[in-house]
C-alpha positions in Angstrom: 17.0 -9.3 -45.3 14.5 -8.3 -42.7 11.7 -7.5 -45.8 12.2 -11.6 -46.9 12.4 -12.7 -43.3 8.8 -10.9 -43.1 7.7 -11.9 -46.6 8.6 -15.4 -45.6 7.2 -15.3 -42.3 3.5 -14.1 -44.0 3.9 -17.1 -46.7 3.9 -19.3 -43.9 1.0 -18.0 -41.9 -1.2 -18.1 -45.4 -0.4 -21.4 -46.0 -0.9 -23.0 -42.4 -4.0 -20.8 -42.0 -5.4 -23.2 -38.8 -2.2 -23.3 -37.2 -1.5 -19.5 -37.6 -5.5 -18.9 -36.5 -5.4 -21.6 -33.1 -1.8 -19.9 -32.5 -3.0 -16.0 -32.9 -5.7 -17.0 -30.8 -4.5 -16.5 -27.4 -3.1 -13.2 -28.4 -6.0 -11.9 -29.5 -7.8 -12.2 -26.5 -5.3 -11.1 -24.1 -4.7 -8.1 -25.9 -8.5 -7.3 -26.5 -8.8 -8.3 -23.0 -6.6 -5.3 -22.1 -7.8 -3.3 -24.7 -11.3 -3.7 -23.1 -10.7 -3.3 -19.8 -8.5 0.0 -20.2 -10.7 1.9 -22.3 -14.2 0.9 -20.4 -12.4 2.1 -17.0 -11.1 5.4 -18.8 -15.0 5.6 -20.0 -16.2 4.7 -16.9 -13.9 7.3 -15.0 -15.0 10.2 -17.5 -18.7 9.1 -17.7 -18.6 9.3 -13.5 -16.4 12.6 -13.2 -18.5 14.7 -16.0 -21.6 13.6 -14.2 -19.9 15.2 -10.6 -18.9 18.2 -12.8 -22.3 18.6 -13.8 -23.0 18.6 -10.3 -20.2 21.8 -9.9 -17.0 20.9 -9.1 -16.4 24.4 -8.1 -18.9 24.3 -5.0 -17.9 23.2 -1.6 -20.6 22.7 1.1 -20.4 22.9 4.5 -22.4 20.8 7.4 -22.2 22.2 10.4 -23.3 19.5 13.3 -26.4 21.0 15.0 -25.5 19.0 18.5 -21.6 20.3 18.6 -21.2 22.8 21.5 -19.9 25.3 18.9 -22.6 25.2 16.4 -24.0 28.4 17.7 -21.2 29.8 15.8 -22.8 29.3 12.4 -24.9 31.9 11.8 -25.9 33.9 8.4 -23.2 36.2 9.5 -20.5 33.5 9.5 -20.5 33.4 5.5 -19.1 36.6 5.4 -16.8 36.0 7.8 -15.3 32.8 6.1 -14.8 35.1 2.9 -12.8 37.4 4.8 -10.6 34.8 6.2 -10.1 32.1 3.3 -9.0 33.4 0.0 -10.5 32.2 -3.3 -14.2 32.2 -2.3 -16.8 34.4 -4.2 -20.1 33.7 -2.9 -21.4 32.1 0.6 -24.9 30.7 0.5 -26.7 30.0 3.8 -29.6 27.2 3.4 -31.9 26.0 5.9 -33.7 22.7 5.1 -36.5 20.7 6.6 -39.1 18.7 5.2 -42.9 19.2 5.1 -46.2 17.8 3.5 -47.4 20.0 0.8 -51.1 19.8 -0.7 -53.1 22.0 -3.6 -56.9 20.8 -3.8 -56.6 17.2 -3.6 -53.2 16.4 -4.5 -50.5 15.8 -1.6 -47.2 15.4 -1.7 -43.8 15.3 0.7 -40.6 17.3 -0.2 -37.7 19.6 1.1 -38.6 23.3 2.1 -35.1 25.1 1.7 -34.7 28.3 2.9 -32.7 29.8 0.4 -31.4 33.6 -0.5 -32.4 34.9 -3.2 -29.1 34.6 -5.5 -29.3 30.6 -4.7 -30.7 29.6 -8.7 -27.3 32.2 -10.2 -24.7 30.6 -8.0 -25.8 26.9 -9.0 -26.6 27.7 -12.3 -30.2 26.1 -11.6 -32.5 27.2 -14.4 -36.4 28.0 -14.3 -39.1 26.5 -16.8 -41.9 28.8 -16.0 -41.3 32.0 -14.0 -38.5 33.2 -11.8 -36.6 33.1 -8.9 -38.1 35.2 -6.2 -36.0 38.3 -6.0 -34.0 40.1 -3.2 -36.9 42.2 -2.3 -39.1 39.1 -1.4 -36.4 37.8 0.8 -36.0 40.9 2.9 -40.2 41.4 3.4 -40.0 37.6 4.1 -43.0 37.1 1.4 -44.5 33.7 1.5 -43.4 32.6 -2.0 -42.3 29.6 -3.1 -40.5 27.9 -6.5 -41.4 24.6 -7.2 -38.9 21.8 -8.1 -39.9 19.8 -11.0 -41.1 16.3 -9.7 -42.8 18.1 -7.1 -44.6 20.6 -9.9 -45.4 18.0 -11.4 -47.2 16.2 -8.6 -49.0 18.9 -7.6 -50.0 20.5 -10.8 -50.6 17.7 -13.0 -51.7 20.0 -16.0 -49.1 22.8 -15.6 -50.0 26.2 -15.1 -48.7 26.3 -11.6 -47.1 30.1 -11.6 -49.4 32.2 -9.8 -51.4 29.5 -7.8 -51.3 29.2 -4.2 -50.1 25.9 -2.3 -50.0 24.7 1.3 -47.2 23.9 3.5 -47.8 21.8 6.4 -45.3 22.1 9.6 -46.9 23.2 12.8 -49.8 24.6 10.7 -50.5 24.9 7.4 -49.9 28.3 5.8 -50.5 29.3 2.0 -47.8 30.3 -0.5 -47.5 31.2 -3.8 -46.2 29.8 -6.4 -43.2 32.2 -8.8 -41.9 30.1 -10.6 -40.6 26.0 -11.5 -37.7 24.8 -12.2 -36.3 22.6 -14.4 -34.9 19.0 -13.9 -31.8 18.7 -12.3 -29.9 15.5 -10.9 -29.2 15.6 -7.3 -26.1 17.1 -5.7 -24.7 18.8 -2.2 -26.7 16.6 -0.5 -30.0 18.1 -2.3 -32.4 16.5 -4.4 -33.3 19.1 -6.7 -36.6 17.9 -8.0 -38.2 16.9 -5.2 -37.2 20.0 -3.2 -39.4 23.7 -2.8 -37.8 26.8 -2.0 -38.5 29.9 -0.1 -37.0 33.1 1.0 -33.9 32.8 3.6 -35.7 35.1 6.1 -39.0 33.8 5.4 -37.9 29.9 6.9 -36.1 32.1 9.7 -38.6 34.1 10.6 -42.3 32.4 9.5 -41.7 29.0 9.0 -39.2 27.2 11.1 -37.0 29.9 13.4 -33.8 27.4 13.7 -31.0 28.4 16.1 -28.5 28.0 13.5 -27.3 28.1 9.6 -28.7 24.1 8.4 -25.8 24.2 5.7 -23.5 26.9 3.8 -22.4 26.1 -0.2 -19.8 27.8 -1.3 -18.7 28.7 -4.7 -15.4 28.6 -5.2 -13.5 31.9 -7.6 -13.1 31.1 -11.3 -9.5 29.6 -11.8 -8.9 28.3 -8.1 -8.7 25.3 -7.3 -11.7 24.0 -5.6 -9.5 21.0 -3.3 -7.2 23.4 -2.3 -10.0 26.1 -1.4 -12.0 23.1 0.5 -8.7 22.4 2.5 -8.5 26.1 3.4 -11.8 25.9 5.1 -11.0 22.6 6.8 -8.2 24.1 8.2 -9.7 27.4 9.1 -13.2 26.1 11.0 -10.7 23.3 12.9 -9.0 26.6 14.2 -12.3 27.9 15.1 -14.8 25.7 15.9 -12.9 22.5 15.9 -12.6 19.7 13.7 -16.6 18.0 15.4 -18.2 20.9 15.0 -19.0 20.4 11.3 -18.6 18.2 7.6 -17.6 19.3 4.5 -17.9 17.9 1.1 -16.6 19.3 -2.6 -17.3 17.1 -5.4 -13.9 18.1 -6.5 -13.1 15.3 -3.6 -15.5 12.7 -5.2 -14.2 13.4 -8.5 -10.6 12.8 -7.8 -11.8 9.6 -5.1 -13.9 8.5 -8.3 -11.3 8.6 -11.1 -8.2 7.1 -8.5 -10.7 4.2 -7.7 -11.8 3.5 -11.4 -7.9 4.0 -12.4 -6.5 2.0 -9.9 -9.1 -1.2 -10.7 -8.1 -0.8 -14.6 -5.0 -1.4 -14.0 -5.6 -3.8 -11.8 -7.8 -6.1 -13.9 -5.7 -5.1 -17.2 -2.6 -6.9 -15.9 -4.6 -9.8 -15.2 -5.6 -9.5 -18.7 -2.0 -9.9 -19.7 -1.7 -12.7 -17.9 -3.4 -14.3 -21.2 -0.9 -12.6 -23.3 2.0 -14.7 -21.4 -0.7 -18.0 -22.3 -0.9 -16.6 -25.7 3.1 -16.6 -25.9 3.3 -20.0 -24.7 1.2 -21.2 -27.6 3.3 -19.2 -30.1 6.6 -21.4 -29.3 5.0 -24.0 -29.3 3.9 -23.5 -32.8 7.3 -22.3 -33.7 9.1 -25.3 -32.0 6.5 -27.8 -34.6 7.9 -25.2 -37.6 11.3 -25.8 -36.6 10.7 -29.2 -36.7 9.0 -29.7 -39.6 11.8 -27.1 -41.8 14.2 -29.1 -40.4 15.6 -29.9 -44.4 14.8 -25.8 -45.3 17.2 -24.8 -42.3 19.7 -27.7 -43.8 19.7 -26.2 -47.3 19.8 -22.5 -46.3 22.6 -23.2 -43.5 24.6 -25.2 -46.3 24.2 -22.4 -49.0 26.0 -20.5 -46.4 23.3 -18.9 -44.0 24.8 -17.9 -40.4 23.2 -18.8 -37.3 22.3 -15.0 -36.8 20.5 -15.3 -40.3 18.5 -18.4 -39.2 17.7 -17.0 -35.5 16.5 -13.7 -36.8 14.2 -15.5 -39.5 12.6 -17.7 -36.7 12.3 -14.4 -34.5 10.9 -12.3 -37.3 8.2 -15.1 -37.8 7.3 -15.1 -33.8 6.9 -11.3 -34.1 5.1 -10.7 -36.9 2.4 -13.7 -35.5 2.1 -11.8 -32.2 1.8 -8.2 -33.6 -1.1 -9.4 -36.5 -2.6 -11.4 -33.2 -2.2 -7.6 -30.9 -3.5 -5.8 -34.2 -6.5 -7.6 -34.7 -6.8 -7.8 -30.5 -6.7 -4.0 -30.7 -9.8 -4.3 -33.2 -12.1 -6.6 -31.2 -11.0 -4.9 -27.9 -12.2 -2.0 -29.6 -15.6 -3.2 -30.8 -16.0 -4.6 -27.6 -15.6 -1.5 -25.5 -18.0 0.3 -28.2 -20.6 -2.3 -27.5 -20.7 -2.1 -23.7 -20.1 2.3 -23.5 -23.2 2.1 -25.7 -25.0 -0.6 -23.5 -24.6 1.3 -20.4 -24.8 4.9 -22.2 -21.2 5.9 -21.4 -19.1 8.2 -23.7 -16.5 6.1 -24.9 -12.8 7.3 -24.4 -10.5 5.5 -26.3 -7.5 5.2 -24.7 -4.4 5.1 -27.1 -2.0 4.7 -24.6 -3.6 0.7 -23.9 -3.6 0.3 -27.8 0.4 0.9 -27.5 0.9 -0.6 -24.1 -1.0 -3.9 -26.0 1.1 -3.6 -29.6 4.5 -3.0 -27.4 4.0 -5.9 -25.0 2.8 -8.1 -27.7 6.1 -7.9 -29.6 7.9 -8.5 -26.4 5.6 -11.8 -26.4 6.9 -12.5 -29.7 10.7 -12.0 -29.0 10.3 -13.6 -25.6 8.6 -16.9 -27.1 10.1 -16.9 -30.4 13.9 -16.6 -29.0 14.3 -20.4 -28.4 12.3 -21.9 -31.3 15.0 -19.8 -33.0 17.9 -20.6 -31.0 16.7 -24.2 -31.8 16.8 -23.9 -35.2 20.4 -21.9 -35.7 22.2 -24.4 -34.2 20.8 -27.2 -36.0 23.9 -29.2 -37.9 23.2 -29.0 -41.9 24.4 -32.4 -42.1 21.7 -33.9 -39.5 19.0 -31.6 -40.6 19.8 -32.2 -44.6 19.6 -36.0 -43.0 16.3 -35.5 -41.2 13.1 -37.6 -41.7 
C-alpha cells in the first residue's frame, strides 16, 4: 500500500509539473538556505581555528604590565620559576621588544628588534631561508648579530644575498650588526609580526642595546598532550597569587580558538533557524497545493471510498503525497545548498566542511513539513461523503 501511495503520489507530481515545481519551491530554498548557512559557518569556524593553530595553539604568552608595582618581579629568572611551580610547561622564552629604524647603504626601513634566546626559532617552529639561528654561544658573548624577518630582508636587500652583510640599528646611536641568517614568511601571532620583525641575542638587547628593568614578554610552550587552556588557567591562577591579577596579561590562542569557533557556532545556528523559517513558508504552500488536489480528485476519492477504501487508506495517500513533495523539495535543497556553499568556500578560499549533520537536520525537518502540512489536506479528503464527492462538479 505505501509503494502505490508513493507511485501515485510521483504520477501526480509528473503530470502537474508547474504546480509540483511553484509548490517544491519554497522548500527548496529554505532547506538550501540551511544547508548554506551551516556548512559556510562550520567552514568558516575550521578555516579561522586552523589558521590560530598555525599560529600554535600550544603556546601561551604572558604580558607583564611595565607600570604595575610588581613588575620588578619579572625577570629572566622568573621563567624558571614558573616551571617549577605550574605543571605541564616545557620551555619558558623571555623576549624583549622595541622598535628601531634600520638602514644598509641607502635603503631604510622600520621594524621590531626582539631580544630573543637563542632556542626562540625551535620552540615556534619558525624556519630559516638562508642561514641560521644564531646559536647559544652568541647569546652568552652578547655578539651583535642579527636574523632578518622576511619583509624586512626583503626591504633591505632587494637582491638577496643578505647572510654575512652588516646592517645598522638605530636607537640612541646607530651600531652595526651582522646579518646570520633570514627567515621565512610567517603570519603574525603572540602579538608579533614575524616579517617585519629582526632578532638579536637575549643578552645582547640586555646588555648593548636597550638595558630594560624587566622581561618585555614570556611565551610559553605548553608539554605535548596537555591541554593548553587548562595550562594558561594555571598560570592565571599562579601569578594572581604572586603578583596579583594587574600586574600582567595573558593570551593562548587556544582561548581565541575556542572564542572563535563558539562565536561562528553560535551565529550558524542562529541564522539557520531563520532559514527554517522559510521551510514553515514552504509548508504553507504545500497545503495549499494539496487542499486544490483534494478538490480537484474530489470524484477519484468518491470511487476509491465507494470500492471500499477506509478513511485511514485515503488520509495516508494524501499524507504520502505531502511527504514525498517536501523530501524531493529538501533533496534537491540539499543539492543547491551544497553548490552554494562550494561556490562561496571557493570565493573566499576557505576549506569547505561539509556538515552532514545540517543535510539530516534539513531531510528530517522537511518531512515533518510534509506531515505537518499534508495532515489536513488529508483529513479533508478522508472524510469526504462518496455520495457528495461521486456527485461533485
Amino acid at each position: 500500500m505505501l509503494w502505490e501511495n508513493i507511485t501515485l503520489a510521483v504520477k501526480d507530481m509528473i503530470t502537474s509539473k508547474m504546480r509540483t515545481l511553484l509548490s517544491l519551491l519554497g522548500i527548496v530554498i529554505g532547506v538550501a538556505s540551511v544547508i548554506a548557512i551551516l556548512t559556510l559557518g562550520q567552514s568558516a569556524t575550521k578555516s579561522i581555528t586552523q589558521s590560530i593553530v598555525e599560529g600554535g595553539l600550544e603556546m601561551v604568552t604572558i604580558f607583564p604590565d611595565r607600570d604595575d608595582e610588581n613588575a620588578g618581579e619579572f625577570t629572566e629568572e622568573f621563567g624558571e620559576t614558573l616551571m617549577e611551580e605550574v605543571d605541564n610547561i616545557s620551555t619558558v622564552l623571555p623576549v624583549n621588544t622595541s622598535s628601531a629604524n634600520l638602514r644598509v647603504g641607502q635603503e631604510t626601513t622600520t621594524g621590531t628588534v626582539s631580544g630573543v634566546v637563542s632556542t626562540y626559532a625551535d620552540v615556534l617552529d619558525y624556519e630559516s631561508e638562508e642561514g641560521e639561528f644564531f646559536s647559544l654561544s652568541d647569546n652568552l658573548s652578547a655578539r651583535q648579530v642579527v636574523v632578518l624577518g622576511y619583509d624586512v630582508a626583503e626591504e633591505l636587500f632587494p637582491d638577496g644575498n643578505a647572510v654575512g652583510q652588516y646592517i645598522s640599528i638605530f636607537r640612541n646611536q646607530a651600531k652595526s650588526y651582522q646579518v646570520v641568517a633570514v627567515m621565512e614568511e610567517k603570519d603574525s601571532s603572540f602579538n608579533i609580526t614575524y616579517d617585519s620583525s629582526v632578532f638579536i641575542p637575549y643578552n645582547t638587547f640586555v646588555q648593548r642595546f636597550n638595558k630594560p628593568d624587566n622581561v618585555g614578554s614570556y611565551v610559553v610552550r605548553v608539554a605535548d598532550g596537555a591541554d593548553a587552556l587548562e595550562v594558561s588557567d594555571d598560570i592565571s591562577a599562579y601569578l594572581d597569587s604572586t603578583v596579583g591579577s594587574d600586574a600582567y596579561n595573558i593570551f593562548s590562542p587556544a582561548t581565541l580558538a575556542e572564542m572563535a569557533e563558539s562565536i561562528t557556532s553560535t551565529l550558524s545556528s542562529f541564522l539557520a533557524a531563520i532559514a527554517a523559517i522559510s521551510l514553515l513558508v514552504g509548508g504553507i504552500g504545500i497545503m495549499n497545493i494539496m487542499l486544490v488536489s483534494v478538490a480537484e480528485r474530489t470524484k477519484e476519492i468518491g470511487i476509491r471510498k465507494a470500492l471500499g477504501a477506509s478513511p485511514v487508506v485515503i488520509m495516508g495517500q494524501f499524507i504520502t503525497e505531502a511527504i514525498v513533495l517536501t523530501m524531493t523539495g529538501g533533496l534537491l535543497g540539499i543539492a543547491v545548498g551544497t553548490l552554494v556553499s562550494y561556490i562561496v568556500a571557493s570565493a573566499v578560499e576557505w576549506q569547505l566542511y561539509i556538515s552532514y549533520g545540517a543535510f539530516l537536520f534539513a531531510a528530517g525537518f522537511s518531512t515533518l513539513v510534509g506531515v505537518f502540512f499534508g495532515w489536513y489536506p488529508a483529513f479533508k479528503a478522508s472524510k469526504l461523503d462518496p455520495i457528495e464527492a461521486l456527485n461533485y462538479e
